[in-house]
C-alpha positions, 0 to 999 in steps of 0.5 A: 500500500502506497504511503503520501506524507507531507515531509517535515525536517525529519524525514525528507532525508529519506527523500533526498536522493529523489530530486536534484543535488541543487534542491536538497540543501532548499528540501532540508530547510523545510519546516511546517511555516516555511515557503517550500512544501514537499509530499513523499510517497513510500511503499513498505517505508521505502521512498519512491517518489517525490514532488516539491515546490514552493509559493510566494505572495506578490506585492501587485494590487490585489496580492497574488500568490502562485506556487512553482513546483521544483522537483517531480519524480516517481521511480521508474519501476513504479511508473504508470501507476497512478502514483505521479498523478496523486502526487500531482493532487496531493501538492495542487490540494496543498498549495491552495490551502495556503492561498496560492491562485496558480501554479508554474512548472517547468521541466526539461525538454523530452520530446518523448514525454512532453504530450503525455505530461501536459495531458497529465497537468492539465487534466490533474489542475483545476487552477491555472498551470503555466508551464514552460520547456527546457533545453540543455541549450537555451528556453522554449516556451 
């Protein structure tokens, strides 16, 4: 049976491994008042995937406040599954009960993937997604 927790300075050592070198050190600085958000999934106390963003407010009038997700992974073995999907879910869910109005993801450029994952996005969000493509040599939006 999977296993979503919401991480907190205990345990996102465990799921370190899951998302970039350059996130951690922003992953370990989670704390239960803190701008960052992170959710794990586990099967048999074993992480397996990994979803992790962060929110800001603006200073425009009216305010407005949108979350960017960071880091997004689920392991392959475990792919297919369901499992990305509800991680998806599960940080829409909480980035709007701490106010947020949208929601910016960017990934890297994989042709093979790219349909697949804005039909994924866009069919998990109900707020507005904004989303923008990668390349190792220059941005594509």
């Amino acid at each position: 049976m999977y296993n979503y927790l919401q991480l907190n300075p205990s345990s996102v050592a465990l799921y370190e491994e899951l998302t970039y070198p350059a996130f951690r050190p922003y992953l370990r600085k989670i704390t239960p008042d803190s701008s960052q958000v992170a959710i794990g999934v586990e099967l048999d106390s074993d992480p397996i995937g990994l979803i992790f963003a962060e929110y800001a407010t603006t200073s425009a009038t009216p305010p407005k406040t949108f979350g960017q997700i960071l880091s997004f992974f689920v392991a392959p073995e475990y792919r297919s599954q369901g499992i990305g999907t509800t991680l998806l879910q599960k940080m829409e869910a909480e980035l709007i009960n701490r106010g947020c109005d949208e929601i910016f993801l960017q990934y890297l450029d994989n042709p093979q993937q790219i349909q697949r994952f804005r039909l994924l996005c866009n069919t998990v969000f109900s707020l507005s997604l904004s989303y923008h493509s990668f390349q190792l040599w220059g941005c594509t939006s």
